[in-house]
C-alpha positions in Angstrom: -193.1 -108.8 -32.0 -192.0 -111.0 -29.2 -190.5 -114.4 -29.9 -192.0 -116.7 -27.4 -191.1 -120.7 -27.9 -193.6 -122.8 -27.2 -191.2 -125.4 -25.5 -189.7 -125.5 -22.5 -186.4 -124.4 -24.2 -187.1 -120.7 -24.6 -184.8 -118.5 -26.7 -182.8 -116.8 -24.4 -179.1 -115.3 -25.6 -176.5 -116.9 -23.4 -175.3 -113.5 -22.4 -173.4 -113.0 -18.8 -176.7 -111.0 -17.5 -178.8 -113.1 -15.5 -181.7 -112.0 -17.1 -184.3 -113.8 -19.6 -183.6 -112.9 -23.2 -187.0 -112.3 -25.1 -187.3 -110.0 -28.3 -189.6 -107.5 -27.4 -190.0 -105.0 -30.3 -193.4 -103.1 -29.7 -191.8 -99.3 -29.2 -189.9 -99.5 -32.3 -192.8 -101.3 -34.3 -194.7 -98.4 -34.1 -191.9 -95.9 -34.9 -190.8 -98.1 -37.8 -194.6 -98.7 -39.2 -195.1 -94.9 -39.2 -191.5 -94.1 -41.2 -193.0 -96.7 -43.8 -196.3 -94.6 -44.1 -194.6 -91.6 -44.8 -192.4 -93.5 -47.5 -195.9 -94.7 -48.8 -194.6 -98.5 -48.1 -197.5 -99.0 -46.7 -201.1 -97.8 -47.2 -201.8 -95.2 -45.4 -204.8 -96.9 -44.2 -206.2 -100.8 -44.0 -209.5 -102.6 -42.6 -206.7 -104.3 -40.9 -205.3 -102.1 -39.1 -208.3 -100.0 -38.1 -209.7 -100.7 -34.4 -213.4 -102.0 -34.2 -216.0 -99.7 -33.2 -217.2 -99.2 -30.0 -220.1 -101.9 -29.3 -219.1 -103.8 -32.4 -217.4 -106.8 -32.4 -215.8 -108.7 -35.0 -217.2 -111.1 -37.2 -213.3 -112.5 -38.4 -212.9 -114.2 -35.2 -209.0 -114.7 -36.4 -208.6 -110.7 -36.8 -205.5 -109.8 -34.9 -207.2 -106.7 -33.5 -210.1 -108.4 -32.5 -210.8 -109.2 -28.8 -207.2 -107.6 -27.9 -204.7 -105.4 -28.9 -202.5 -107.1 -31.6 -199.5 -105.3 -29.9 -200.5 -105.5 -26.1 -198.4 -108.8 -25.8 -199.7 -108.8 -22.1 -203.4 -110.5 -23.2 -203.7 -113.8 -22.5 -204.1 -116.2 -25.4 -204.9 -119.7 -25.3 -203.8 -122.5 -27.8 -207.1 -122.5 -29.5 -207.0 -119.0 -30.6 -203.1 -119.5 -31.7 -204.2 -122.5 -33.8 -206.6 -120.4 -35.5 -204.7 -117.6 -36.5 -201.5 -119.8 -37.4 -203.7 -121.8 -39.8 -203.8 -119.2 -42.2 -200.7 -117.8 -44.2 -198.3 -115.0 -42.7 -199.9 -111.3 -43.7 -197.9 -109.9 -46.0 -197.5 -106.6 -43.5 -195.4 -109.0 -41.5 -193.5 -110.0 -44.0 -192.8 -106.4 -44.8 -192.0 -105.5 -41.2 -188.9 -107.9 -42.0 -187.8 -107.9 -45.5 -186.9 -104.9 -47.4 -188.5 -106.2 -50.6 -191.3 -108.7 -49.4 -192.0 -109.4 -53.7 -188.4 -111.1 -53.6 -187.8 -113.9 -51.3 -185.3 -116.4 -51.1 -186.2 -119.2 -53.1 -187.1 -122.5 -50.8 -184.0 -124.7 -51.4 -184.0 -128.2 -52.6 -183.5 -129.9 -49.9 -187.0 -128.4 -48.2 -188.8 -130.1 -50.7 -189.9 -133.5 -50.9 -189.6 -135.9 -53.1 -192.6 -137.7 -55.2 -192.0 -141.1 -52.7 -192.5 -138.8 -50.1 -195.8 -138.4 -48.6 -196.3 -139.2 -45.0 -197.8 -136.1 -43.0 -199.2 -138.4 -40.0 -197.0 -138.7 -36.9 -197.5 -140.0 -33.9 -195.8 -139.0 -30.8 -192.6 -141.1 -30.8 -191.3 -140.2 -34.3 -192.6 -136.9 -34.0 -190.1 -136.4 -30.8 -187.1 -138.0 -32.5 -187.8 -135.7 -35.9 -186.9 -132.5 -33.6 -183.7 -134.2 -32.0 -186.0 -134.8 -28.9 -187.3 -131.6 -28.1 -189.7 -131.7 -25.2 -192.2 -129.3 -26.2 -195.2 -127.9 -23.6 -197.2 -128.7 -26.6 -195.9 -130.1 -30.0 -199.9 -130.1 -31.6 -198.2 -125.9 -32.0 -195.1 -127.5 -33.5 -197.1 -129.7 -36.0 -199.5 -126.9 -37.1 -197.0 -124.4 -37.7 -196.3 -126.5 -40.9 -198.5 -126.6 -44.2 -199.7 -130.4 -43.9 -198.4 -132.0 -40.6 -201.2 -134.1 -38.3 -200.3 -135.1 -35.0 -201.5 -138.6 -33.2 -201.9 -138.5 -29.6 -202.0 -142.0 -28.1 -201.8 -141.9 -24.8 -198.3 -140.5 -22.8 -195.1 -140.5 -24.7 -192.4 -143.1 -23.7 -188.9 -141.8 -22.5 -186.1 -142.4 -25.0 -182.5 -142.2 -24.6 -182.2 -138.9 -26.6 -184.0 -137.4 -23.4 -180.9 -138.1 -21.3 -178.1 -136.9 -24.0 -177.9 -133.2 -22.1 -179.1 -131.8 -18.7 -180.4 -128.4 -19.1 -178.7 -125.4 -17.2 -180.1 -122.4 -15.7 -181.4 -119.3 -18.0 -179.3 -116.7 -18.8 -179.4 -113.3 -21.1 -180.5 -109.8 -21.4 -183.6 -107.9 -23.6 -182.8 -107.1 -27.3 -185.4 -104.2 -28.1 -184.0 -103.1 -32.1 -186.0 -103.7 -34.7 -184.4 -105.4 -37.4 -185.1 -106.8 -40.8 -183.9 -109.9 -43.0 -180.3 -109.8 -43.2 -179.8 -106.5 -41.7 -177.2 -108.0 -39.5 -175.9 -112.0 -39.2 -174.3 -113.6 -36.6 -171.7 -116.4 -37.8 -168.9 -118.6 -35.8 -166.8 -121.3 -36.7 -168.0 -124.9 -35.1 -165.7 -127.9 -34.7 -166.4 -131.8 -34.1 -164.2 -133.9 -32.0 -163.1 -136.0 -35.0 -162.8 -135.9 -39.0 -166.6 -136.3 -39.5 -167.4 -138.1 -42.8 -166.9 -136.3 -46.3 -163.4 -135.0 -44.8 -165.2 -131.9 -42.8 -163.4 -130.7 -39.7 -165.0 -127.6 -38.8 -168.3 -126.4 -39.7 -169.3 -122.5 -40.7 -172.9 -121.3 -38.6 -174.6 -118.4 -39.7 -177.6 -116.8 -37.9 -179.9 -114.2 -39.3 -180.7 -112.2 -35.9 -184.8 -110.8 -37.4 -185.9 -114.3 -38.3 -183.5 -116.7 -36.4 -182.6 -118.7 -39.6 -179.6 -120.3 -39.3 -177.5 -122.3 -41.8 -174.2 -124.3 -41.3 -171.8 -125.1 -44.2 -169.0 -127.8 -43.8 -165.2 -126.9 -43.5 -162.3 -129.3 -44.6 -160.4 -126.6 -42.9 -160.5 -123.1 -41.5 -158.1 -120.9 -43.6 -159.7 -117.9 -45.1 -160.0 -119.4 -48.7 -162.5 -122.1 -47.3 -164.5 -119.4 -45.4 -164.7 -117.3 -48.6 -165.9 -120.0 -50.1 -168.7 -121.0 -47.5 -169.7 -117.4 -47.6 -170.3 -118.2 -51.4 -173.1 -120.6 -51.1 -174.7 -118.6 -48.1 -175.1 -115.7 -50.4 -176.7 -118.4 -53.2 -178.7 -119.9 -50.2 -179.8 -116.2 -48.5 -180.8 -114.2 -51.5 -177.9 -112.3 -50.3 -175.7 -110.7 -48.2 -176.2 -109.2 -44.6 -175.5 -105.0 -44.3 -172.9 -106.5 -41.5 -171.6 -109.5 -39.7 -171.1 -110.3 -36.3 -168.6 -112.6 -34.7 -166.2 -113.6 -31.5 -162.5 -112.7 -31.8 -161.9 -115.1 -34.5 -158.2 -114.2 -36.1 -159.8 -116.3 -39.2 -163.5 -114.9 -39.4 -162.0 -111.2 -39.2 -158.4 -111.1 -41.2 -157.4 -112.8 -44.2 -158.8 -113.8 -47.2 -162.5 -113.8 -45.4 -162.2 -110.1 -44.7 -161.4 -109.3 -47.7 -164.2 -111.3 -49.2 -166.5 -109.6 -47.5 -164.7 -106.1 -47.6 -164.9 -106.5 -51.5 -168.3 -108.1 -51.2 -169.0 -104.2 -49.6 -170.4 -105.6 -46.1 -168.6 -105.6 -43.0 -168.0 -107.6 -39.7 -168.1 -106.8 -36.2 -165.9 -108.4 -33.8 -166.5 -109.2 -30.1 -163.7 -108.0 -27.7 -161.5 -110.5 -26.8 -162.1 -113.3 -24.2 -166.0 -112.1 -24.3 -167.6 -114.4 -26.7 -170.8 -114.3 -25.3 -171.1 -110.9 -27.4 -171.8 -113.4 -29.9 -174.4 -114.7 -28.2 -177.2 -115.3 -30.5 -174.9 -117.8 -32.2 -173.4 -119.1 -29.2 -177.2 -119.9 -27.9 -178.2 -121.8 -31.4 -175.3 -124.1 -31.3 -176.0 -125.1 -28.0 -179.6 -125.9 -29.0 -178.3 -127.3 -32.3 -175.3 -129.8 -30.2 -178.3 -131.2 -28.2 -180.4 -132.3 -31.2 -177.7 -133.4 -32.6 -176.3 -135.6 -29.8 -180.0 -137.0 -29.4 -179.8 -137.8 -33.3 -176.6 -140.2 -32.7 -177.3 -141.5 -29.5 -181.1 -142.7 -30.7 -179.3 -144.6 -33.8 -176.1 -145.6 -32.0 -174.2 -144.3 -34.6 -170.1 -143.0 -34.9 -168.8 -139.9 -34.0 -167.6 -139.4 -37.5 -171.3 -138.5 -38.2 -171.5 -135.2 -36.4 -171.2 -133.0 -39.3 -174.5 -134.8 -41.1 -176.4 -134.7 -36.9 -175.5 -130.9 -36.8 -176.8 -130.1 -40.5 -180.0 -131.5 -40.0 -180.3 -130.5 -37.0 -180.2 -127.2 -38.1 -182.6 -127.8 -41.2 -185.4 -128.8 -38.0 -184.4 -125.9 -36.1 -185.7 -123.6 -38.3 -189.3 -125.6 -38.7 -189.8 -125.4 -35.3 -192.4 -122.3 -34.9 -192.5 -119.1 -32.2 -195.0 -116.8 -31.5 -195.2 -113.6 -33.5 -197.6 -111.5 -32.2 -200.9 -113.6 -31.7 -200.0 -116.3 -33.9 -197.2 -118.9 -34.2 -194.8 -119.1 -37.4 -191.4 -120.6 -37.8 -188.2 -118.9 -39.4 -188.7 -121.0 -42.8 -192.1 -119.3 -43.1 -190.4 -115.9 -42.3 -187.7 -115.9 -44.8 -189.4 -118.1 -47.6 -192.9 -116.8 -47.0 -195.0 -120.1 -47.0 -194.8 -122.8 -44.3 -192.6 -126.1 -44.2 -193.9 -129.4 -45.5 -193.9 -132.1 -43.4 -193.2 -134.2 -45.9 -189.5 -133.4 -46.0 -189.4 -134.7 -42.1 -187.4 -138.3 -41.2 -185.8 -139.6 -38.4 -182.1 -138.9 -39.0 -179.5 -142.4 -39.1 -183.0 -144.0 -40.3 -182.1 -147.3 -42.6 -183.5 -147.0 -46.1 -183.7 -149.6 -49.4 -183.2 -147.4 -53.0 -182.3 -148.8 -56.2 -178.9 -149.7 -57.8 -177.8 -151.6 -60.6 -174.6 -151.3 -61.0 -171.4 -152.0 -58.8 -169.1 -149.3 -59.9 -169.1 -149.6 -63.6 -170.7 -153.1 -63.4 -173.9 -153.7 -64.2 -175.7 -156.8 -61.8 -177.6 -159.6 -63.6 -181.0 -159.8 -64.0 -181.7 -162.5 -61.4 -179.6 -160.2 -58.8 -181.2 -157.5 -56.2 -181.6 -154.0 -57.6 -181.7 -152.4 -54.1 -179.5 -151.0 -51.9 -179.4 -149.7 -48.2 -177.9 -147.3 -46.5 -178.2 -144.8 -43.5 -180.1 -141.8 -44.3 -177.9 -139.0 -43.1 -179.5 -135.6 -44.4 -181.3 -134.0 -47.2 -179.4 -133.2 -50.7 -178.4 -129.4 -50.9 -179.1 -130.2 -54.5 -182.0 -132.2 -55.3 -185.6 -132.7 -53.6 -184.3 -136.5 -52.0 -182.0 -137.7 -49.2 -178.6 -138.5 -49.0 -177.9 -142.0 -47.6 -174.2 -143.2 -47.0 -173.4 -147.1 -47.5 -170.7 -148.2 -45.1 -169.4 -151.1 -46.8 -169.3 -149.0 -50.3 -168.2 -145.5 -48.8 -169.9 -143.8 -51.0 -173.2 -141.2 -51.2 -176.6 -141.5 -53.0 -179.4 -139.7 -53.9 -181.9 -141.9 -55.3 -185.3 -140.5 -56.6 -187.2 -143.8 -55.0 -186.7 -144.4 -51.6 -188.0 -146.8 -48.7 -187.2 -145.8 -45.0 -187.2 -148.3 -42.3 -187.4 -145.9 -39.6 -187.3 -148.5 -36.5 -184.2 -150.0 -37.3 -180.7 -149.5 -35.9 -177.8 -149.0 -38.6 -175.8 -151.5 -36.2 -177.9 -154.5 -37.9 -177.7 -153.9 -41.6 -173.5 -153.0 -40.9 -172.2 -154.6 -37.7 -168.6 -154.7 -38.7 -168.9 -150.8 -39.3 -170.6 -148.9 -37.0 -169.3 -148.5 -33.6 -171.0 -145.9 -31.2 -168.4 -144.4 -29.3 -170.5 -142.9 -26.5 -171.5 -139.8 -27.2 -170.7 -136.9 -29.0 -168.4 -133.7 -28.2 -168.3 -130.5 -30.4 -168.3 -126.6 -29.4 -167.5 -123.7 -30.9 -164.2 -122.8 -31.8 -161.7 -120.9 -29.5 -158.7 -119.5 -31.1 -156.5 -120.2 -28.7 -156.2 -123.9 -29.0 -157.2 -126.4 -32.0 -159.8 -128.7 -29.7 -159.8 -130.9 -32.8 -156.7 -133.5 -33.0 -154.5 -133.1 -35.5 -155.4 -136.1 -38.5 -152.0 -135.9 -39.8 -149.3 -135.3 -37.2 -145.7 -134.8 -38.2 -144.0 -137.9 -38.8 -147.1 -139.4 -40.4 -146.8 -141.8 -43.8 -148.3 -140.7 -46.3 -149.4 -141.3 -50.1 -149.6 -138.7 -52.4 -150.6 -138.9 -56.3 -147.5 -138.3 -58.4 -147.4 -134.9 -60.5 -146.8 -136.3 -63.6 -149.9 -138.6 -63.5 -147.9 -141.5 -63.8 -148.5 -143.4 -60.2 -148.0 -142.6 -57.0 -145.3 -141.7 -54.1 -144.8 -142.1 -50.9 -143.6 -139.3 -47.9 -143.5 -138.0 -44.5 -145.1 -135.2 -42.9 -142.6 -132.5 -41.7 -145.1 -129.4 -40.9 -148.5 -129.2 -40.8 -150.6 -125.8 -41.4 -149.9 -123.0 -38.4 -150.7 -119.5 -37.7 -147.8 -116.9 -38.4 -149.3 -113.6 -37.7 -149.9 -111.6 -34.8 -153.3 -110.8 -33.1 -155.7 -107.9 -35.2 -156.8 -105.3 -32.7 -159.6 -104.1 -35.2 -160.6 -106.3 -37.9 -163.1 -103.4 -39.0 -160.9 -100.4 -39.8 -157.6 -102.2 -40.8 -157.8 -104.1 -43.9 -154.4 -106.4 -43.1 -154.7 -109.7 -43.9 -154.2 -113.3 -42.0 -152.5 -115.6 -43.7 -151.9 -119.4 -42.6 -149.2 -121.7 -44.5 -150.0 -123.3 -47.8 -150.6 -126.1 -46.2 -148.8 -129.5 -45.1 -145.2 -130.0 -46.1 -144.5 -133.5 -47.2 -140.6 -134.8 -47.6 -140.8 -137.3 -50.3 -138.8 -140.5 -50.3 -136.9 -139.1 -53.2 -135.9 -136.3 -50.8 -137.9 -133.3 -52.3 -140.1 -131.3 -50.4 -144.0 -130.6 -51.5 -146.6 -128.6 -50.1 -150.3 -130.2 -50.1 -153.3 -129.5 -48.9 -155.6 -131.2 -46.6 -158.1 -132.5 -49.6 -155.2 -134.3 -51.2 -154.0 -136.0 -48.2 -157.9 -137.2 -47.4 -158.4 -138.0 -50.9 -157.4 -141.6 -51.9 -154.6 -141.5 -54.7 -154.9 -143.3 -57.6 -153.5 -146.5 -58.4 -152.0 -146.8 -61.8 -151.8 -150.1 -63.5 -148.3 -151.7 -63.3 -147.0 -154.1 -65.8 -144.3 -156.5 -64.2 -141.2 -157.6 -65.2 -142.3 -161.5 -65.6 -138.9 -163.2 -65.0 -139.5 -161.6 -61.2 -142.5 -163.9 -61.4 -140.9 -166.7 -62.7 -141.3 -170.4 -60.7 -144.1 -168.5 -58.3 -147.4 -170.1 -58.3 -150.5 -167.9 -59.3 -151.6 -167.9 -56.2 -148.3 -166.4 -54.7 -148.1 -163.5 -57.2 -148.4 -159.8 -56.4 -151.7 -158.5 -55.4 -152.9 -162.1 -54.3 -155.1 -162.8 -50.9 -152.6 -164.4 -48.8 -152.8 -165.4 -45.2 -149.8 -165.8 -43.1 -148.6 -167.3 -39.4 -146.6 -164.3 -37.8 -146.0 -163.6 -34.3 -147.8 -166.4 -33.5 -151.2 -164.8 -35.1 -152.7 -165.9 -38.6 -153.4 -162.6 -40.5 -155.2 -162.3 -43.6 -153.2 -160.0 -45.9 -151.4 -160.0 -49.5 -148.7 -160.4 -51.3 -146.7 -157.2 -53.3 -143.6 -156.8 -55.4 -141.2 -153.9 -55.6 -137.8 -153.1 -56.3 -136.5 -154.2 -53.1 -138.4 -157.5 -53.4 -141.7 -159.8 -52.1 -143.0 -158.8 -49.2 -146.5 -159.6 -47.0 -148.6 -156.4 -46.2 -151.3 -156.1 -43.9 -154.0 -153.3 -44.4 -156.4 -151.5 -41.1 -159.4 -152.4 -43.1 -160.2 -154.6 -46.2 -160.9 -151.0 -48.1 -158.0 -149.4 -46.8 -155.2 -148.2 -48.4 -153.3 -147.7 -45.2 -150.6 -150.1 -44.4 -150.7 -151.6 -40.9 -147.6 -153.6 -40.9 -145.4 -155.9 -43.7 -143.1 -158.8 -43.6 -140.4 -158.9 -45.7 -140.2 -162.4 -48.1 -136.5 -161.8 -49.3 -136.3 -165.6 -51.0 -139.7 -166.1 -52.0 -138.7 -167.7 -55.1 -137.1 -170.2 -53.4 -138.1 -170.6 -49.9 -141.7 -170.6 -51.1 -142.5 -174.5 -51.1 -141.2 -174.6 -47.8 -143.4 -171.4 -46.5 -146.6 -173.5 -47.8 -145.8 -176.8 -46.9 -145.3 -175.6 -43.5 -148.8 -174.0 -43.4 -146.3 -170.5 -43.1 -148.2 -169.2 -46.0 -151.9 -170.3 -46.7 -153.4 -169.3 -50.2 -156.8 -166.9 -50.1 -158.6 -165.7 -47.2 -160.7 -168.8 -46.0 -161.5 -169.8 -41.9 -158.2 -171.4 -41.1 -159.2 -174.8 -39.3 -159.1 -174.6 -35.5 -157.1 -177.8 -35.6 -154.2 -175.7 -37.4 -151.7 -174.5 -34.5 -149.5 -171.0 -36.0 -146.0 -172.7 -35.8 -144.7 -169.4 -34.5 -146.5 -169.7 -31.3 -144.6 -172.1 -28.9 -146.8 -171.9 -25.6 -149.5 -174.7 -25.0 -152.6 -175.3 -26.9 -155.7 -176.8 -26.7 -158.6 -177.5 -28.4 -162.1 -178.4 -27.5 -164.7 -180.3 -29.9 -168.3 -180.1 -28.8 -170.6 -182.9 -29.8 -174.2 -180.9 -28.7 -175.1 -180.7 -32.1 -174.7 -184.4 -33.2 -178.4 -185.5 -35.1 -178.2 -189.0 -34.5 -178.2 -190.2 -31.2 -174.9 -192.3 -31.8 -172.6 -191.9 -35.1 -172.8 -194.6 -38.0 -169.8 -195.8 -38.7 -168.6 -198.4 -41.1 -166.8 -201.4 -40.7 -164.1 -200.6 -43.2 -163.5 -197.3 -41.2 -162.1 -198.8 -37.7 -162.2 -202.3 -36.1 -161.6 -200.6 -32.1 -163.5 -197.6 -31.0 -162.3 -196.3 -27.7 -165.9 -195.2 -25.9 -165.3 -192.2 -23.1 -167.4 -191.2 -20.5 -167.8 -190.2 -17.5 -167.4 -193.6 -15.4 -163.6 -193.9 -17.0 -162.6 -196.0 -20.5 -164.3 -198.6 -22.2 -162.4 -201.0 -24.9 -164.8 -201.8 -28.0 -163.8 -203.8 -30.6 -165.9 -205.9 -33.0 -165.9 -209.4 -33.2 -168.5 -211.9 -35.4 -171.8 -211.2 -34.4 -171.5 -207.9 -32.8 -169.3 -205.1 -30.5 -167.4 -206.5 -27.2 -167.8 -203.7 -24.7 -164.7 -203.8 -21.8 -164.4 -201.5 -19.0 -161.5 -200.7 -17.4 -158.9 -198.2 -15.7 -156.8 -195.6 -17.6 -153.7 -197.8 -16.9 -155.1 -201.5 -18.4 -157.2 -199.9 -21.4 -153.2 -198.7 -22.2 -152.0 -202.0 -22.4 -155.0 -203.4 -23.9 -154.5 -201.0 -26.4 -150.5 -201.1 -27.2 -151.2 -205.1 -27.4 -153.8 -204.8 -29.7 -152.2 -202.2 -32.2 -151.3 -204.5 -34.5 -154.8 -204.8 -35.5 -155.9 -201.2 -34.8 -156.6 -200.2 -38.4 -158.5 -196.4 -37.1 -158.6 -195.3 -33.7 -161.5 -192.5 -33.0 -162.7 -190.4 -30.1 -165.8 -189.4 -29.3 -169.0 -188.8 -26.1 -170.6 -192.1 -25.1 -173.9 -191.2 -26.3 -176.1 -194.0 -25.8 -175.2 -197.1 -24.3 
């Protein structure tokens, strides 16, 4: 079987050789085919497999042995004759060539199914290029047929999008792999990092490769001791059917010592490790991440989404990546259709960052009226490992759903539903982990404030981190015949205020404590307006800013916090109030302290700011021509514009209109005040 992409992007392992990686498995085929005969595997004999007679052709013209060798991968083939041998389902002597038991195959997960408001399986060229992470395929009508439903509209040439500029490609490297192999006879894995905490608290990312089919899977990280490996090896296994006769990975101190070789010791497999300082051993892995990073960055770039969102790109980009078909033989199948044995639905395809509308009707535990919107949105950010829907993530909630009923709008940027929280930063950077320096930054430095959930359940305390997670053990030369373990600390060592120490874990510091309910002592309360007591929307001048924050009480008194974001529970600064009780007339009369969090008026000058002011007032968007005004409100109008001052005051029978300098409307005016009952300014409109 030779593996032959039909994209531009051929699968080549990024080996040092500077030659062209291409499976080429014919020799061992027919060595491997003839030890199944003689385990009686295989009939002994098939119409299939027996060449035509001479000066008879045919009459199947899909027959892999008519016309051409099925083996001799030298024939030419055209497209035509691809399509009609990919449009019927893989031969099961194919799928025996690559699993040992061909009756049991992995179930087709969840998430490759679609749900019942899913069933669009026309695309035309444009979403069909952003589905696959902008792929530039020689001819994507292979792409689309390799599924079990997908139509492809051709309108003309395709428009260039900014996905098409995310990554430049680089010149070809790798070397032949000629061993046969079958379904999870050996799997390549590595640890994957983002440049940031990517949402759902995942800082590293777990890629598996199966090296027969080229199905890969990635599983998310929180962080990359050996207990959080173990457990992504778990739900491989569930996802797999299985696990692999062996592993192979980079020189990985966490992939081969610790708790994830003994896993997989116990789990009776084994792992291979690459010498040191030559990861390209691992190259099969190293060449799927690099196809996986450009999707991915051709995901965020088209939706001008976050960083943060690089776990949810990658993941999806890796659910595509194994739709998108090869050429086995003389026909074209796709490592879904390998390993599950029937071909993907289009169905299940989206645009990834895509807005969509599903139902809700409740806000937390409360339920909205009947007159109120049931919907939702939210940006779509994957499919559910569990269920046959997809996962959207609200910004302003920070929360996940999985409706059942779903409406994409496909065309529109997240930006415009949620412009106050999403903020595309450029780009994206990830790679795969190198043990020799964490390319991730550390989220909680030492010296950080933190907020930890009390023991005893009953509220919450506050620290300071002293020591965050490090590696204590030296280097394993062999991974594979010694069984010694790596071991990282605990976790991150927190000094509380109290002056104990306590040893978390990353999940409770990303995890928002709990706030208990605290009853206060009401004689602290007492002589404070309502609007002044703890937990109050308060918005204060300070340092010659107004900032909208609120008021809290402790033992050491009133004080004025400021948070980073309206659903934060991080602090960004506080101002003590150490005589609120008393000073707090004062702090409101003086506009110091202004109740809720309304639009302070421009006219309102923060008292701590002593530079110079001013203010401009824009009459563009007066309706009338001139303002009605009535004679109880002012007997003199001054009248500006741009010819210098006019005087109007109103006499019996009308206005008296006098022009005059800056200097004489002064004293016409500080004569007259006696009798000035409103003074206002305003344009001359119309005069």
């Amino acid at each position: 079987a030779v593996l032959d992409l039909p994209n531009d992007e051929e699968a080549v392992l990024d080996l040092p050789n500077d030659e062209e990686a291409v499976l080429d498995l014919s020799d061992e085929e027919v060595a491997y085919q003839a030890s199944l005969d003689e385990r009686g595997l295989l009939a002994e004999s098939s119409d299939d497999d027996l060449p035509p007679e001479p000066g008879v052709s045919s009459s199947n013209p899909t027959d892999e042995s008519s016309g051409a060798d099925p083996d001799d991968e030298s024939s030419e083939i055209d497209d035509a004759t691809v399509l009609l041998n990919t449009a019927e389902a893989l031969p099961s002597r194919l799928l025996t060539t690559l699993h040992h038991d061909p009756s049991s195959l992995p179930d087709v997960r969840p998430c490759s199914t679609p749900a019942p408001c899913e069933n669009r399986t026309t695309f035309d060229q444009l979403k069909f290029h952003r589905i696959f992470g902008c792929r530039n395929f020689k001819n994507a009508q292979l792409v689309a047929s390799s599924s079990s439903n997908a139509k492809l509209l051709h309108a003309g040439e395709r428009p260039a999008t900014l996905g098409d500029f995310t990554t430049m490609d680089k010149p070809k490297a790798g070397k032949t792999i000629k061993k046969l192999r079958r379904y999870l006879d050996k799997v390549h894995l590595d640890v994957v990092y983002g440049d940031c905490v990517a949402l759902g608290g995942y800082r590293y990312a777990l890629l598996l490769v199966d090296v027969a089919t080229r199905y890969c899977w990635i599983y998310g990280l929180t962080s990359i001791t050996g207990s959080a490996i173990a457990d992504a090896l778990e739900l491989f296994r569930a996802d797999a059917g299985g696990l692999p006769k062996k592993f192979h990975a980079d020189f990985d101190k966490r992939l081969i010592g610790g708790n994830a070789l003994r896993w997989i010791l116990r789990n009776k497999s084994k792992i291979i490790a690459a010498p040191a300082g030559r990861q390209s051993s691992n190259g099969l892995a190293e060449r799927t991440w690099r196809t996986i990073i450009r999707m991915a960055r051709a995901y965020i770039t088209e939706k001008q989404l976050g960083r943060e969102f690089w776990f949810y790109a990658v993941h999806h980009a890796a659910l595509m990546l194994n739709q998108i078909p090869g050429r086995l033989k003389r026909r074209l199948t796709t490592p879904f259709e390998l390993v599950h044995g029937v071909k993907p639905d289009s169905k299940t395809w989206f645009i990834f960052g895509s807005i969509g509308y599903f139902g809700v009707d409740k806000d937390g535990n409360v339920a909205r009226a009947t007159l109120e919107d049931q919907t939702l949105d939210g940006i779509a950010v994957g499919r559910d490992d569990a269920s046959n829907t997809i996962v959207f993530y609200n910004p302003l909630t920070k929360q996940y759903y999985s409706p059942p009923i779903f409406k994409l709008d496909e065309d529109r940027l997240p930006v415009t539903n949620f412009p106050r929280n999403i903020k595309y930063s450029g780009g994206l950077t990830c790679g795969l982990f190198r043990n020799r320096t964490d390319p991730s930054p550390e989220p909680f430095p030492p010296g950080t404030r933190v907020t930890l959930a009390s023991p005893a359940d009953d509220g919450e305390v506050r620290g300071t981190v002293v020591n965050v997670p490090l590696v204590t053990t030296e280097v394993f030369t062999s991974a594979v015949n010694s069984p010694s373990t790596l071991e990282c600390s605990a976790g991150y060592t927190i000094e509380l205020d109290n002056g104990s120490r306590r040893e978390v874990s990353f999940e409770e510091l990303v995890k928002p404590p709990k706030t208990p309910s605290v009853s206060l002592d009401t004689a602290a309360l007492e002589g404070l307006p309502y609007f002044l007591h703890p937990g109050s929307k308060v918005t204060m001048d300070h340092d010659g800013t107004f900032h909208k924050g609120y008021i809290e009480h402790s033992s050491e008194g009133f004080r004025f916090v400021v948070y980073r974001h309206p659903r934060s529970k991080t602090v960004d600064f506080a101002v003590p109030l150490p005589k609120l009780k008393q000073s707090w007339t004062t702090l409101v009369g003086d506009d110091v302290l202004i109740p809720g969090h309304g639009t302070v008026s421009t006219f309102l000058r923060p008292a701590s700011n002593n530079g110079p002011s001013a203010k401009h007032v824009s009459a563009k968007n007066l309706l009338s021509p001139c303002p009605l005004l009535s004679s109880r409100l002012c007997t003199h109008l001054i009248l500006i514009d741009k010819f210098g001052w006019t005087l109007t005051t109103r006499k019996k029978g009308g206005w008296n209109s006098t022009r005059s300098s800056n200097a004489s409307l002064r004293n016409s005016i500080l004569h007259s005040a006696d009798r000035v009952s409103s003074l206002m300014l305003f344009p001359l409109c119309a005069f």
